[in-house]
C-alpha positions, 0 to 999 in steps of 0.5 A: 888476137885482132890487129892493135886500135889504131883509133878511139872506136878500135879500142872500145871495139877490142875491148869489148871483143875480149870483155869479162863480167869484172870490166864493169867495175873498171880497167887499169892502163896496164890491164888494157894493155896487156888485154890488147897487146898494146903499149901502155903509151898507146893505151893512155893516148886513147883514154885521154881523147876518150875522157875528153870525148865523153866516153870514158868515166874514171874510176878509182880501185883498191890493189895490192901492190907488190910490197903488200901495201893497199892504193888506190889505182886509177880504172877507166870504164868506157860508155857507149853512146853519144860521140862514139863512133 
């Protein structure tokens, strides 16, 4: 695994490293996370400056939880493009 982002562009960088034809549709913070190794914090650091900065759309998914109850769960697809570094 690469070392942890430490910056906007680390991060979409590993993701698309370790991209899956599913990740159009979208990502949680968890999935990030788990996917990079990195904190949960870290991660919803990143999408905040990313979502100001234009390069993140967000998203919303249905998910089982654990009780076997449906919600919804925010997901963040991230565009190349313009301000991306």
């Amino acid at each position: 695994m690469s070392a942890k982002p430490s910056t906007f562009s680390d991060l979409i960088e590993a993701l698309r490293e370790h991209a899956k034809p599913k990740d159009a549709e979208g990502l949680t913070v968890r999935e990030i996370s788990e996917r990079l190794g990195c904190s949960r914090n870290l991660v919803q650091e990143r999408i905040l400056s990313l979502i100001e900065r234009g390069q993140v759309t967000v998203g919303r998914r249905i998910q089982k939880r654990i009780d076997g109850m449906t919600c919804h769960v925010p997901v963040y697809m991230f565009r190349a493009g313009k301000g991306a570094k």
